[in-house]
HTML snippet that shows the backbone in 3Dmol.js (N, CA, C, O; Angstrom):
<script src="https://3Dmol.org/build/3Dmol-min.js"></script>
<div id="view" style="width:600px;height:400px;position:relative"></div>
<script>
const pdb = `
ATOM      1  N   UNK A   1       5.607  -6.751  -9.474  1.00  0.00           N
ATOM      2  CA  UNK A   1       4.744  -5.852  -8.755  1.00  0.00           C
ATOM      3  C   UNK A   1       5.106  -4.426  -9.147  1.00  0.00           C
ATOM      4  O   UNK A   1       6.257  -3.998  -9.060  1.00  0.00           O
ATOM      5  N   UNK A   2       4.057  -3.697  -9.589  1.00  0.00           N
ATOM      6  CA  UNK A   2       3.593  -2.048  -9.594  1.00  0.00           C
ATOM      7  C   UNK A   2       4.171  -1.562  -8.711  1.00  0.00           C
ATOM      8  O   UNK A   2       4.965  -2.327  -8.164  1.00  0.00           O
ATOM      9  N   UNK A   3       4.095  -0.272  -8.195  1.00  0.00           N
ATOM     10  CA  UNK A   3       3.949   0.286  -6.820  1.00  0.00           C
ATOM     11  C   UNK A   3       3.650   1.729  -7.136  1.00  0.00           C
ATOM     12  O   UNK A   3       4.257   2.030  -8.164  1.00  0.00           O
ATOM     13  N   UNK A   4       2.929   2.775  -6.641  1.00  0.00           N
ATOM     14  CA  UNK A   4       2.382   3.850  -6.827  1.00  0.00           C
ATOM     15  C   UNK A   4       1.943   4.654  -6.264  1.00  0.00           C
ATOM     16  O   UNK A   4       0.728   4.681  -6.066  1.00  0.00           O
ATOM     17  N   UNK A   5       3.023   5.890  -5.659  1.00  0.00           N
ATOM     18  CA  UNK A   5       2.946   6.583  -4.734  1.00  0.00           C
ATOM     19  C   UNK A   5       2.339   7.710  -5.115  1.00  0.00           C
ATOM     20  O   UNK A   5       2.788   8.449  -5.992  1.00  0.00           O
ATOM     21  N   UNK A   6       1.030   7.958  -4.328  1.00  0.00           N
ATOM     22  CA  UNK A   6       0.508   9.470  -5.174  1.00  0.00           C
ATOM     23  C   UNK A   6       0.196  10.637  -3.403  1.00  0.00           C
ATOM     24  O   UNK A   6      -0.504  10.361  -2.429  1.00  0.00           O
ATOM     25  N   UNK A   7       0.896  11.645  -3.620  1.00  0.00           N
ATOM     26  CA  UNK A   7       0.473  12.801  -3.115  1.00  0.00           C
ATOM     27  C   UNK A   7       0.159  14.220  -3.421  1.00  0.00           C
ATOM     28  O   UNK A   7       0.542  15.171  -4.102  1.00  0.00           O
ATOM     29  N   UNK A   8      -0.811  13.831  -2.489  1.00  0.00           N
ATOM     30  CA  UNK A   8      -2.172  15.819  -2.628  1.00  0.00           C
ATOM     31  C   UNK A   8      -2.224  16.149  -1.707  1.00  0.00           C
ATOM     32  O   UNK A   8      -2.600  15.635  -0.653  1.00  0.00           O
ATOM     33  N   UNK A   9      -1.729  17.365  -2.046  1.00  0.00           N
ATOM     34  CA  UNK A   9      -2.132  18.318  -1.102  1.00  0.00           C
ATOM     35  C   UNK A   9      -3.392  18.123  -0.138  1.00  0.00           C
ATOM     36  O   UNK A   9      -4.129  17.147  -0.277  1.00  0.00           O
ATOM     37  N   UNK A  10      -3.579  18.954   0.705  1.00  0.00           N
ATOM     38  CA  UNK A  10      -4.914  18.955   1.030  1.00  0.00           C
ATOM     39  C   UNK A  10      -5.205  19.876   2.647  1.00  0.00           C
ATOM     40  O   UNK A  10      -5.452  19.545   3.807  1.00  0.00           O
ATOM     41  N   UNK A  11      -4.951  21.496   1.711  1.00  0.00           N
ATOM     42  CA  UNK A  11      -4.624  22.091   2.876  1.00  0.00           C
ATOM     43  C   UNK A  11      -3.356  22.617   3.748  1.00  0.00           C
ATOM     44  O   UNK A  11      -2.268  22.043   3.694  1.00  0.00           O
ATOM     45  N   UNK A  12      -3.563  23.613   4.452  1.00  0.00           N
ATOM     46  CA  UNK A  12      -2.345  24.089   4.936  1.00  0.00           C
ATOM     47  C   UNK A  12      -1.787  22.961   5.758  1.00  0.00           C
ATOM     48  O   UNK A  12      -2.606  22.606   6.607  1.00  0.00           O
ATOM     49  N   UNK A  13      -0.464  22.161   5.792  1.00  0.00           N
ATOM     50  CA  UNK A  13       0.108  21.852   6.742  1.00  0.00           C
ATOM     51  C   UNK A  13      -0.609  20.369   6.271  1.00  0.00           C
ATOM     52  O   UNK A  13      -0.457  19.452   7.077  1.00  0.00           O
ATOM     53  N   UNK A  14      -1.206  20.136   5.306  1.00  0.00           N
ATOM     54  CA  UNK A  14      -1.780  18.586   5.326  1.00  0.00           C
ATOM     55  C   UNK A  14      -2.066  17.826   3.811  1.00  0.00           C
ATOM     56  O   UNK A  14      -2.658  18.330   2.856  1.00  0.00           O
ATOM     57  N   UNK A  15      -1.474  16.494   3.889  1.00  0.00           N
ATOM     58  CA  UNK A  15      -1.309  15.737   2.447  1.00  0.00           C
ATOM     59  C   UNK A  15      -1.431  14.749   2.704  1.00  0.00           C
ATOM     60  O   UNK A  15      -0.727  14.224   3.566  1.00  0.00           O
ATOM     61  N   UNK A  16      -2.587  13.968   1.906  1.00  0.00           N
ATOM     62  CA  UNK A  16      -2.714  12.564   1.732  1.00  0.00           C
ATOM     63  C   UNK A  16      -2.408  11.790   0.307  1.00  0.00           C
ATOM     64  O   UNK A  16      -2.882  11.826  -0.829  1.00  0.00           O
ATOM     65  N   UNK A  17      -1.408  11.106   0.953  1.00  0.00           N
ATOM     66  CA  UNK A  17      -0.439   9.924   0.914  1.00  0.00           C
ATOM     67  C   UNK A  17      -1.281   8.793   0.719  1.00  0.00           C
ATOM     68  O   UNK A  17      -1.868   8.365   1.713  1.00  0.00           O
ATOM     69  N   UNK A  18      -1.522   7.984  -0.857  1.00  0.00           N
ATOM     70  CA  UNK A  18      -2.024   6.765  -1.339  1.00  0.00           C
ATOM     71  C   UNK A  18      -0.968   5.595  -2.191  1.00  0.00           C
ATOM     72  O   UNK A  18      -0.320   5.959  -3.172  1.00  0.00           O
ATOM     73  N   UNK A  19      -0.919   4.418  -1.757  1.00  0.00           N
ATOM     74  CA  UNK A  19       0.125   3.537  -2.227  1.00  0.00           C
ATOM     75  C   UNK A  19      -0.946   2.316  -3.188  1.00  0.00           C
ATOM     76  O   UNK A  19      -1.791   1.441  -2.999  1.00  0.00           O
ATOM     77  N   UNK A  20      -0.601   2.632  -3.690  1.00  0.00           N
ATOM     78  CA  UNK A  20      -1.642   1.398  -5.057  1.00  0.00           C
ATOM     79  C   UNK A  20      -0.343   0.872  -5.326  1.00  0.00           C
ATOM     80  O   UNK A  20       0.795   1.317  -5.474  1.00  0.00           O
ATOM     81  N   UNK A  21      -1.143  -0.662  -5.338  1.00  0.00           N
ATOM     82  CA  UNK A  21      -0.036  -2.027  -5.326  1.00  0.00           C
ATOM     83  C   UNK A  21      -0.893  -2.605  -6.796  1.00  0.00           C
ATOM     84  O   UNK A  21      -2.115  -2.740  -6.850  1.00  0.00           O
ATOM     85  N   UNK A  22       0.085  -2.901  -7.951  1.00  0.00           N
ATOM     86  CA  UNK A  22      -0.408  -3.911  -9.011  1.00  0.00           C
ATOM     87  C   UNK A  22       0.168  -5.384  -8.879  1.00  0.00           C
ATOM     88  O   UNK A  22       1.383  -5.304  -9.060  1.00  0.00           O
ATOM     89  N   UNK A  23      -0.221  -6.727  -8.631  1.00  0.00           N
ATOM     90  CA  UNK A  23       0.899  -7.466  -8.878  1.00  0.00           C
ATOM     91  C   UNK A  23       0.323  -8.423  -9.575  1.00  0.00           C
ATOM     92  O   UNK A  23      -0.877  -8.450  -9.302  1.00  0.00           O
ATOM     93  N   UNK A  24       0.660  -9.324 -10.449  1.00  0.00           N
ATOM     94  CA  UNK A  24      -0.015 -10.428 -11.183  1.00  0.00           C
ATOM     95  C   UNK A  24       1.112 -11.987 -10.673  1.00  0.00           C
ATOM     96  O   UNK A  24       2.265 -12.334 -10.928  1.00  0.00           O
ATOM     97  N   UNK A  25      -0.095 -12.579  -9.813  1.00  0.00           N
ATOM     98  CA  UNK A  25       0.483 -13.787  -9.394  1.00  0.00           C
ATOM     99  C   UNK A  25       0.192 -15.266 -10.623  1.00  0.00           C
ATOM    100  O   UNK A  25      -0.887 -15.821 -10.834  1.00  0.00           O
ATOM    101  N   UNK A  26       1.418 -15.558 -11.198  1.00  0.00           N
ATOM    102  CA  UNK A  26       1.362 -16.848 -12.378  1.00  0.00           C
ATOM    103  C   UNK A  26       1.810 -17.783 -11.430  1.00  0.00           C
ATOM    104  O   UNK A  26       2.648 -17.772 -10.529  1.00  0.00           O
ATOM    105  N   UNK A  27       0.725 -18.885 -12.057  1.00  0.00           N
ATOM    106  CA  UNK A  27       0.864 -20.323 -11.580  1.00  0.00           C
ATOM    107  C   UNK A  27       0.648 -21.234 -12.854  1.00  0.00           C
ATOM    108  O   UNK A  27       0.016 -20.929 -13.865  1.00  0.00           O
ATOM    109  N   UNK A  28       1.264 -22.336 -12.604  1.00  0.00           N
ATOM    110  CA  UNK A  28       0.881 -23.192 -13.950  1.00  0.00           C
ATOM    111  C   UNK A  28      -0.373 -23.984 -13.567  1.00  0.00           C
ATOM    112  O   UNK A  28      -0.464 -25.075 -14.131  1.00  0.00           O
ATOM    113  N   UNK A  29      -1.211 -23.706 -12.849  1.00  0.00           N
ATOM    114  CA  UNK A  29      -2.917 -24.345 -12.774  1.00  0.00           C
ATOM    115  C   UNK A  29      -3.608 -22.832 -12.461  1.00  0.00           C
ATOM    116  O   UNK A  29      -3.347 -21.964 -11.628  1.00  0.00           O
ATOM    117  N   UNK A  30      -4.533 -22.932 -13.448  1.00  0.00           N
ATOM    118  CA  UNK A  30      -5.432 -22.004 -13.888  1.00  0.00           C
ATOM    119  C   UNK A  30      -6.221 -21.642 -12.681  1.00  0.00           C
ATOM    120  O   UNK A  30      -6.537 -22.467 -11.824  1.00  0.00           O
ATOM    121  N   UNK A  31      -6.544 -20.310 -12.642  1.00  0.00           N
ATOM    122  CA  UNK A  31      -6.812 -19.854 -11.228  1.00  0.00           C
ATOM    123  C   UNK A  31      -6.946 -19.819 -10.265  1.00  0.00           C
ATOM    124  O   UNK A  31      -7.907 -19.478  -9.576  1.00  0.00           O
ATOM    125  N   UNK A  32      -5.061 -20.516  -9.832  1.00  0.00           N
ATOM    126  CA  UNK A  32      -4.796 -20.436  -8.571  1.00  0.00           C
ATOM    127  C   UNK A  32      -3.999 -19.078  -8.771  1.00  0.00           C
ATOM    128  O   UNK A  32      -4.645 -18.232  -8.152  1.00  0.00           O
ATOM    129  N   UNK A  33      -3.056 -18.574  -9.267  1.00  0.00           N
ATOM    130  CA  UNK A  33      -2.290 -17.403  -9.318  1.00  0.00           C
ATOM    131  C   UNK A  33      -3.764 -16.047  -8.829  1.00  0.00           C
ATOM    132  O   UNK A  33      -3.408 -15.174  -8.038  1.00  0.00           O
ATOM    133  N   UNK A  34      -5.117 -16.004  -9.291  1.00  0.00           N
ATOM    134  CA  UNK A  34      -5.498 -14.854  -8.654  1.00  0.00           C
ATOM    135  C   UNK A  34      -6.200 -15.210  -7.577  1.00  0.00           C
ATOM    136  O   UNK A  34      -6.569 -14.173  -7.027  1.00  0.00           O
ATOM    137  N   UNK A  35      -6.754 -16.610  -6.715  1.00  0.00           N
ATOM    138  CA  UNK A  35      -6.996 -16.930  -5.320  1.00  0.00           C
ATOM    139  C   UNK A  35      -5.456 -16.637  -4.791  1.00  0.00           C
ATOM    140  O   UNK A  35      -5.489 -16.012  -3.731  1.00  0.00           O
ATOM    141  N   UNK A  36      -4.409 -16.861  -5.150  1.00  0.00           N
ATOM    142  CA  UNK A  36      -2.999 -16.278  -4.378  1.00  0.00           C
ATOM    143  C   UNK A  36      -3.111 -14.765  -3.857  1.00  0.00           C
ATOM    144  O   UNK A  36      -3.150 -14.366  -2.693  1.00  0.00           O
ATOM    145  N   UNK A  37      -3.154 -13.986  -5.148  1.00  0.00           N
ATOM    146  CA  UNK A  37      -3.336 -12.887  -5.031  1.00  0.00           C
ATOM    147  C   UNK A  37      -4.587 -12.040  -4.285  1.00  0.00           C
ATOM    148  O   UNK A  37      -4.371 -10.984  -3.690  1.00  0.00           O
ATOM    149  N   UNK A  38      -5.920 -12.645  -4.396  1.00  0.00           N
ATOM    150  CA  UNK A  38      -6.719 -12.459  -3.349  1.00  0.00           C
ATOM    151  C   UNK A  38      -6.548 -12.758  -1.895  1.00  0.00           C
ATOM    152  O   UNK A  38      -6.486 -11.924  -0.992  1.00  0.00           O
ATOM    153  N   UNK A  39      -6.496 -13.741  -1.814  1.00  0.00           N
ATOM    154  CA  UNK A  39      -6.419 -14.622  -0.187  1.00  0.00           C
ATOM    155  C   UNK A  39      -5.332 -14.848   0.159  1.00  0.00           C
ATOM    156  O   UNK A  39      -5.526 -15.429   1.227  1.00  0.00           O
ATOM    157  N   UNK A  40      -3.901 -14.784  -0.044  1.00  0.00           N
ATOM    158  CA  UNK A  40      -2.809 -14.673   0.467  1.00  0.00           C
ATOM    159  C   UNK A  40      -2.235 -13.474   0.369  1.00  0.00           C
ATOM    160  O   UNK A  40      -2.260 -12.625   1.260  1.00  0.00           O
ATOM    161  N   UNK A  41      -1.673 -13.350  -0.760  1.00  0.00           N
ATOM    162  CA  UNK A  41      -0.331 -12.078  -0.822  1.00  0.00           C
ATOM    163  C   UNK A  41      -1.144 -10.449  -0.373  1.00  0.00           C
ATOM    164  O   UNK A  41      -0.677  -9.705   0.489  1.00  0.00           O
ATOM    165  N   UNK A  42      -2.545 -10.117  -1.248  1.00  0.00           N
ATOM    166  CA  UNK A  42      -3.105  -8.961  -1.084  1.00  0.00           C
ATOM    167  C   UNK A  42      -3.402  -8.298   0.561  1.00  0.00           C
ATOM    168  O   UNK A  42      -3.167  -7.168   0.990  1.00  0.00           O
ATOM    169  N   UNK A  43      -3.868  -9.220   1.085  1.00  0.00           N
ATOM    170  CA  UNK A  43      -3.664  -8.772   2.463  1.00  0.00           C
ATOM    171  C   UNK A  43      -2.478  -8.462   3.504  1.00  0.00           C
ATOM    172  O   UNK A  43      -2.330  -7.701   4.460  1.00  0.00           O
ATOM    173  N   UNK A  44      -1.647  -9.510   2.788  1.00  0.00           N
ATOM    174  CA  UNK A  44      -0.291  -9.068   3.929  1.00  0.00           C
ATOM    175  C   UNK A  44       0.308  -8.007   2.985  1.00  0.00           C
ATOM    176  O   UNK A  44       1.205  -7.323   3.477  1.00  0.00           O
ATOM    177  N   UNK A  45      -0.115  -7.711   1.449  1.00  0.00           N
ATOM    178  CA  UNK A  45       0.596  -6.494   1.150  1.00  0.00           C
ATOM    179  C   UNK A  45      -0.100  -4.727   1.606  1.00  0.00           C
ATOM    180  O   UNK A  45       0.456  -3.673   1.914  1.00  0.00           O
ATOM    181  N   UNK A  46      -1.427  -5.105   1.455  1.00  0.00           N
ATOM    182  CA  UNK A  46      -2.243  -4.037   2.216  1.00  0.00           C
ATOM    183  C   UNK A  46      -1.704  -3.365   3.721  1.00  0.00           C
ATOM    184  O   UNK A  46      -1.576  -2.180   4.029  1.00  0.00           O
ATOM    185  N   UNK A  47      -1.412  -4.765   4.621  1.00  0.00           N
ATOM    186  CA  UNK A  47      -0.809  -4.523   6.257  1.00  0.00           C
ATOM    187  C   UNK A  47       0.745  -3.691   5.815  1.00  0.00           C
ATOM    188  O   UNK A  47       0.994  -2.494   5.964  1.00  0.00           O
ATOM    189  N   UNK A  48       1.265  -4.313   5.481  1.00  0.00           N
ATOM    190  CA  UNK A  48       2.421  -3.417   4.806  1.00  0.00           C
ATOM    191  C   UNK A  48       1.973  -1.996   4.653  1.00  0.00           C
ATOM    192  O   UNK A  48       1.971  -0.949   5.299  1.00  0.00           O
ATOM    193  N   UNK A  49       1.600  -2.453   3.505  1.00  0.00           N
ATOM    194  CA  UNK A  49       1.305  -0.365   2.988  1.00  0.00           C
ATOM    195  C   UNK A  49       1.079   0.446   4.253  1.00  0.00           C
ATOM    196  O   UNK A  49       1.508   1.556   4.567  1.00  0.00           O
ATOM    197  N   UNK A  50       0.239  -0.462   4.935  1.00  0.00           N
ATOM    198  CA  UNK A  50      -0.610   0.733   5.791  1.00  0.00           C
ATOM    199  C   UNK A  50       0.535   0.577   6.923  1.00  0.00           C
ATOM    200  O   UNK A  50       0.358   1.410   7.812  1.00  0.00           O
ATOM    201  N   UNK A  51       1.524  -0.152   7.119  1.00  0.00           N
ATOM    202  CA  UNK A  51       2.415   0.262   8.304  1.00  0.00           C
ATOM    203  C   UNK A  51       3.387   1.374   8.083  1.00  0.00           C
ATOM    204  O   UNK A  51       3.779   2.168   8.938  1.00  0.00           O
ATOM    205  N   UNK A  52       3.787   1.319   6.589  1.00  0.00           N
ATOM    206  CA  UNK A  52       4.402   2.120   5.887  1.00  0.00           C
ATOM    207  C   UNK A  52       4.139   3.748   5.468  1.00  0.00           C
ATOM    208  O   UNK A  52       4.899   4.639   5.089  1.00  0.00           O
ATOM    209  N   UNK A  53       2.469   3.676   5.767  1.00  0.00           N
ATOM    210  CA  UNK A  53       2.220   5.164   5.625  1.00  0.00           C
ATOM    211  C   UNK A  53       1.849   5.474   6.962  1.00  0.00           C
ATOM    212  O   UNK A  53       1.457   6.632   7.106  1.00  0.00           O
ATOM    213  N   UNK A  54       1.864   4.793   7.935  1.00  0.00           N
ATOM    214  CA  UNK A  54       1.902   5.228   9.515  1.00  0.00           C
ATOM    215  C   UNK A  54       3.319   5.569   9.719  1.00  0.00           C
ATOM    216  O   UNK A  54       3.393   6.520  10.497  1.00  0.00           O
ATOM    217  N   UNK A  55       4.304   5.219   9.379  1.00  0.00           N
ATOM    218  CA  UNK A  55       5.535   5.374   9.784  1.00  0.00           C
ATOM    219  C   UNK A  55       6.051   6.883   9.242  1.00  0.00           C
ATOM    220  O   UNK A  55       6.565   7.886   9.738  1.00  0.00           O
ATOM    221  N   UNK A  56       5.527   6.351   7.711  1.00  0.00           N
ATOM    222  CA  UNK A  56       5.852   7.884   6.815  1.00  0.00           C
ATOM    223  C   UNK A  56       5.128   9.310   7.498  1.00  0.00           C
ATOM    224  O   UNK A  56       5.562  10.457   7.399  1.00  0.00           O
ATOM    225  N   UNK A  57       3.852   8.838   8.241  1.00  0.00           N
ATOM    226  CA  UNK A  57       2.981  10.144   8.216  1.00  0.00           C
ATOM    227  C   UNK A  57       3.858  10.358   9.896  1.00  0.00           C
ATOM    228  O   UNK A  57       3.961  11.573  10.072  1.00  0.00           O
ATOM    229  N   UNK A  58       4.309   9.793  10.771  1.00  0.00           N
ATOM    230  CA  UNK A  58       4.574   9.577  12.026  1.00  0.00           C
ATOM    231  C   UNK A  58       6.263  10.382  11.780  1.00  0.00           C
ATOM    232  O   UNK A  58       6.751  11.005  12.723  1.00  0.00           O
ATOM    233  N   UNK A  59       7.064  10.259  10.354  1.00  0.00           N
ATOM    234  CA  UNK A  59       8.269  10.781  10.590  1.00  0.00           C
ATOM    235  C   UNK A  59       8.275  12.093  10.160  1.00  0.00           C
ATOM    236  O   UNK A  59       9.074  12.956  10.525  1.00  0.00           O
ATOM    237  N   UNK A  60       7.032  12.274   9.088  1.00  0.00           N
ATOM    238  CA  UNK A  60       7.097  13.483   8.226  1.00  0.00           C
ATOM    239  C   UNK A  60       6.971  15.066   9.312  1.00  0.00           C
ATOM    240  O   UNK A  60       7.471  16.191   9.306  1.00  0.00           O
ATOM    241  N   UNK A  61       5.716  14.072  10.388  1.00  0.00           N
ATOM    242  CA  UNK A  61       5.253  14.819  11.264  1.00  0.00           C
ATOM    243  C   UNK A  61       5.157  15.309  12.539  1.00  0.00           C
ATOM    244  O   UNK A  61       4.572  16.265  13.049  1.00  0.00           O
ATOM    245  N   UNK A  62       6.216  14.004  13.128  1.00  0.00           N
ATOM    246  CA  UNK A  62       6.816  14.144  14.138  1.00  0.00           C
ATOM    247  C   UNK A  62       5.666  14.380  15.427  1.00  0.00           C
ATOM    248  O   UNK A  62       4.470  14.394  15.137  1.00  0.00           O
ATOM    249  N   UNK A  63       6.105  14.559  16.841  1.00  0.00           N
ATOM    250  CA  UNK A  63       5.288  14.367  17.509  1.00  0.00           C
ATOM    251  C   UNK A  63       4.696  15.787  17.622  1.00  0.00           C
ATOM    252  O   UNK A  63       5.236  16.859  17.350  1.00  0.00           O
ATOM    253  N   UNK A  64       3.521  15.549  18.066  1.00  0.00           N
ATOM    254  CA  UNK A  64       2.542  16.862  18.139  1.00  0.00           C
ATOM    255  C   UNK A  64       1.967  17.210  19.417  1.00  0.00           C
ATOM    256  O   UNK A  64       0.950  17.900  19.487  1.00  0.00           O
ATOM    257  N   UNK A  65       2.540  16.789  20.379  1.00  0.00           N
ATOM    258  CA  UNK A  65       1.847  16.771  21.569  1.00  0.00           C
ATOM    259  C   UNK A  65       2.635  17.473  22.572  1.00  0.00           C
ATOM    260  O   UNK A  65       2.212  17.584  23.723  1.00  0.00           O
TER     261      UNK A  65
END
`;
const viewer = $3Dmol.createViewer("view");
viewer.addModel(pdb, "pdb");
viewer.setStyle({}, {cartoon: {color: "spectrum"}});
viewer.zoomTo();
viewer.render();
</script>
C-alpha cells in the first residue's frame, strides 16, 4: 500500500488535508484480488482515513468553543 498525504493551504488560519490510499490486492484466482479491494479492504480503509483526519484536524485545532 501507497499512502499520500497532500496539504493546501486555503486561507488564513485554514488547510485541507487529503489522504489517497493505492493498494493492489493479489490473489491466485483471477479477479478476486480487485472484488477484495473494492468490497472489503477499500471501505474499512476509507473509515480509517477519515477517522484519522478528524483526529488530525481536532488536534491541529484544538477546541474552539
Amino acid at each position: 500500500m501507497q499512502v499520500n498525504w497532500r496539504f493546501q493551504p486555503e486561507g488564513l488560519n485554514r488547510t485541507r488535508m487529503t489522504i489517497t490510499q493505492t493498494f493492489n490486492v493479489r490473489h491466485p484466482i483471477p479477479g478476486i484480488g480487485a472484488v477484495l479491494e473494492r468490497w472489503v479492504f477499500a471501505p474499512k480503509l476509507s473509515d480509517i482515513a477519515r477517522r484519522v483526519i478528524r483526529s488530525f484536524k481536532t488536534l491541529c485545532e484544538g477546541d474552539r468553543s
